[in-house]
N, C-alpha and C positions, 0 to 999 in steps of 0.2 A: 358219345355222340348219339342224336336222338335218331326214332327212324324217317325221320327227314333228311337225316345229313348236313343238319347246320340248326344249331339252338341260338335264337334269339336275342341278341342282348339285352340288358337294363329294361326287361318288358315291361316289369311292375309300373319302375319309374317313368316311362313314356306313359301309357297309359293312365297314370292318376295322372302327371302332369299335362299332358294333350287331352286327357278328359273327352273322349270323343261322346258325344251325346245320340240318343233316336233321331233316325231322322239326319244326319249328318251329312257332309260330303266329302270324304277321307281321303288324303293323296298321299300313296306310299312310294317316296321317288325310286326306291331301290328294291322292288318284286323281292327279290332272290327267292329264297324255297316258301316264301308264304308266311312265317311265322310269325312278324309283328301285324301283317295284313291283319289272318285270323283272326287276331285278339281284336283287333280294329274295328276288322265289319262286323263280328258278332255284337256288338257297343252300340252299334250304328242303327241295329237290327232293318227289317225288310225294305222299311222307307228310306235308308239310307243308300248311300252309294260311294264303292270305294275303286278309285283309278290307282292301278298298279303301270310303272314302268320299271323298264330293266334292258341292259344293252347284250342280256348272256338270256338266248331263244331259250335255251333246255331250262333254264330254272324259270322265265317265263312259263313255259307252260306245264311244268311240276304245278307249276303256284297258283295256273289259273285254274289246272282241274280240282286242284284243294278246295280255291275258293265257290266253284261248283259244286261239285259236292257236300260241300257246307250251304249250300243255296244262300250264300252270300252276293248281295248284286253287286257286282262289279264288272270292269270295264279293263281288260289289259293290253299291254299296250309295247310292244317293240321296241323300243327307244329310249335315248338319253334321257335324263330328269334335263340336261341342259334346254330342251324343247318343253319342258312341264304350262308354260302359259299354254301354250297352240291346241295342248290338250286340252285343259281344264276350261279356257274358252268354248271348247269343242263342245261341252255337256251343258253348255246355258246354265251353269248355275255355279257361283264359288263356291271356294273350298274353307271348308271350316277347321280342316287339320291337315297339317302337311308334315311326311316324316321323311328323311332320309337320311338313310344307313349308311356309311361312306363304307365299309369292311367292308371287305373278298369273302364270300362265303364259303364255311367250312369245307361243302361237298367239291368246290372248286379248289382251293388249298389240297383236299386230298383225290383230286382225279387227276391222274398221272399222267394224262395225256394232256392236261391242260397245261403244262410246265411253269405254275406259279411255285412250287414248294422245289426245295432244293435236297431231301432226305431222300425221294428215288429216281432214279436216271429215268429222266421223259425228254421228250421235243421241246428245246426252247420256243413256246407258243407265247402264250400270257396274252391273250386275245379275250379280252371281258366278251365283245361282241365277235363271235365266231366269224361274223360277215366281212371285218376288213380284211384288207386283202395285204398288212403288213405286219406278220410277226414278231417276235425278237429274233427270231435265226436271221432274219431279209434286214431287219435294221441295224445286227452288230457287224453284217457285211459292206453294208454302205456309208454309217457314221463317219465322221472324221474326227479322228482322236482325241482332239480338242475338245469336242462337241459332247462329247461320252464324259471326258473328265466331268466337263461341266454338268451335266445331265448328274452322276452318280453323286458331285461334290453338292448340288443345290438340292437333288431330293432325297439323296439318302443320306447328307452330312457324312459322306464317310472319309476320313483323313485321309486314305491311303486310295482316294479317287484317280488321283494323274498314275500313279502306277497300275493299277489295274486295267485302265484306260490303255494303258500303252503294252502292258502281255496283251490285252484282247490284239489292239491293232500288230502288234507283232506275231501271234500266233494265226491270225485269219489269213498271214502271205500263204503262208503253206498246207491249211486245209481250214475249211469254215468252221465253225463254232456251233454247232446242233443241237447240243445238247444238255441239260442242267448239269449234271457230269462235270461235261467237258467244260463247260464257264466256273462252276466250282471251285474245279482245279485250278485254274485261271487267278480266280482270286486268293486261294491260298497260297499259292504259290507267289502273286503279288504283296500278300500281308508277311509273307517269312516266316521265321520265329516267333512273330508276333502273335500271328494265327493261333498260337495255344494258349497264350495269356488274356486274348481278346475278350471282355465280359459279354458281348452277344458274339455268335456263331460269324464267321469272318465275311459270311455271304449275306446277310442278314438285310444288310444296308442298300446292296451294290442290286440283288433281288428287287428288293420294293422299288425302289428309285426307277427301275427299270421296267417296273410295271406300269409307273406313275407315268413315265413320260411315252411308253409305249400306247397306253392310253387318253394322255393328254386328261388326265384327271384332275388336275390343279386344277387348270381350265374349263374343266365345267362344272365343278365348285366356283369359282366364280362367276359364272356366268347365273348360276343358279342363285346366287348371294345377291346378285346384282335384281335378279327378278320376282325375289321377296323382298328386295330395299322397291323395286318398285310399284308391286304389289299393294307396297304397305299402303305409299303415296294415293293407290288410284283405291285404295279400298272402301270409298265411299262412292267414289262415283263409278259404280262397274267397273271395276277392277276384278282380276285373278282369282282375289283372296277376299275373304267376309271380312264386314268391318271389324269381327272380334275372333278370327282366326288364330289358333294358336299352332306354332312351327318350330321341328324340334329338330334337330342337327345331331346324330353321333359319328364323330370322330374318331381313330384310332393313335392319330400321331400332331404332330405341332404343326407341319405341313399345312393339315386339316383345320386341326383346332385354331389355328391361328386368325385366319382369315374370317373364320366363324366370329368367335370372340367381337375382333375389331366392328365386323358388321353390324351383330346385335348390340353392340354398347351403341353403336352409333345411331344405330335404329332409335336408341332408348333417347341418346342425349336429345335427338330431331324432334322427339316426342310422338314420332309415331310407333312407335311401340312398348310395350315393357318388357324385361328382362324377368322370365318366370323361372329363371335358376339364377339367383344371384350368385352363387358358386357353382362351380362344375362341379356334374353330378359323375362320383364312379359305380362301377360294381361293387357290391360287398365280399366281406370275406367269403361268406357263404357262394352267392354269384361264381367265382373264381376258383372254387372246393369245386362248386361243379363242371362249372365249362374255363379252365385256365386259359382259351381264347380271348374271354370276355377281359381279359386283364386291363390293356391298354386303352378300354370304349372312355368315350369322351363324350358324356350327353350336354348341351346346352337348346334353352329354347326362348320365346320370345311371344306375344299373346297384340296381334296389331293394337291399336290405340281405342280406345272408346269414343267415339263422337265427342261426349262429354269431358274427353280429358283434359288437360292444358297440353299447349305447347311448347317448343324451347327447350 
């Protein structure tokens, strides 16, 4: 790990493929410690200008003194990417590149207080934004069983959803669930036997899912998909986005990538956009030799339409 505490993904390929120009107006939906910003604004150099949001305070302002420091002009910003038009309105001028990173960054995976990682016993939190005021401790006390199958079976796909689902609701009668630990067990205990033959880790699934829906992340990936389909639309007449904006999406899982995918093809078929990865883009060998995080990134992107293009 670098000494940031989170390396970058697929920086080369975002970067040739968003191509941010002097003079630019960069929108990083996802701050975290700064490192695609960096490479961003320094592209952009003085006349540009790079809006950073992030819903996790502490890595907001890691990223914004970086980008001081670096006398990078930028503008950071508290908040969901799901708010990203209210912003980018905000600065009277669109955006010529827009990135967002869907990953948990590294430094958060490994602060043990943040209870995203399941390898050392911390507080079940998993709170991207420190500010809400619902945990995962507060939400496996209140779920209704059902509700949790459902949750673990549609975002972590994991088979063995309605049982794990049913140790949580059976284990919180007689004292709550606090702890990654303690859910752990939970789930291995739910998997059996199986838990040693399992090809990922048996928490693996039941973890993400759990973060997903604790932060309603589906949810503002679509919201966000929804306001670059509309972006695209109003990109001639004052809209969001420049008329020849380019917007790049990495994903980690199918969840992510899915939703992505359908939108930019559909962007492409409308004719307001084109698809500037016709194939998903991964990390290389090399990429993954060095940060085996970067394994599962999912780049895709999309370049709004030319005035001059056809449509249909």
């Amino acid at each position: 790990m670098n000494e940031h505490g989170h390396i970058p993904v697929l920086l080369n390929e975002v970067l040739e493929t968003l191509a941010p120009r002097p003079g630019d107006v960069v929108v990083d939906c996802t701050l975290g410690r700064g490192g695609h910003a960096m490479a961003l604004g320094q592209a952009i150099g003085p006349d540009g200008l790079l809006l950073g949001l992030d819903r996790d305070s502490e890595n907001l302002a890691y990223a914004s003194k970086r980008l001081q420091e670096a006398e990078i002009p930028a503008s950071t910003i508290h908040d969901s990417f799901a708010r990203v038009t209210e912003h980018v309105q905000a600065l009277g001028r669109p955006a010529n590149v827009v990135l967002a990173d869907l990953g948990v960054s590294s430094n958060q995976l490994d602060d043990a207080r943040r209870g995203f990682g399941f390898h050392d016993e911390s507080p079940l939190d998993m709170r991207l934004d420190q500010q809400e005021q619902i945990d995962l401790t507060k939400l496996l006390a209140e779920i209704e069983e059902s509700e949790l199958a459902h949750l673990i079976r549609t975002y972590g796909e994991d088979p063995f959803a309605n049982a794990i689902a049913r140790k949580v609701a059976q284990e919180r009668q007689t004292r709550p669930i606090t702890t990654t630990g303690h859910l752990l067990d939970l789930v291995k205990e739910a998997y059996g036997p199986r838990a040693r033959s399992s090809r990922l880790h048996p928490a693996t699934r039941t973890f993400m899912a759990l973060r997903i829906a604790l932060n309603d992340e589906i949810a503002a990936l679509e919201t966000l998909l929804d306001r670059i389909g509309r972006g695209c639309e109003s990109a001639r007449t004052g809209g969001w986005l420049h008329p020849e904006a380019r917007v790049g999406i990495i994903s980690f899982h199918s969840l992510e990538d899915r939703p992505v995918k359908q939108a930019f093809a559909e962007l492409d078929r409308r004719g307001l956009a084109s698809r500037l990865t016709r194939r998903l883009v991964r990390p290389s060998d090399s990429e993954i030799q060095e940060n085996p995080r970067s394994r599962s990134a999912r780049f895709r992107a999309i370049r709004v339409s030319d005035p001059a293009s056809p449509s249909g």
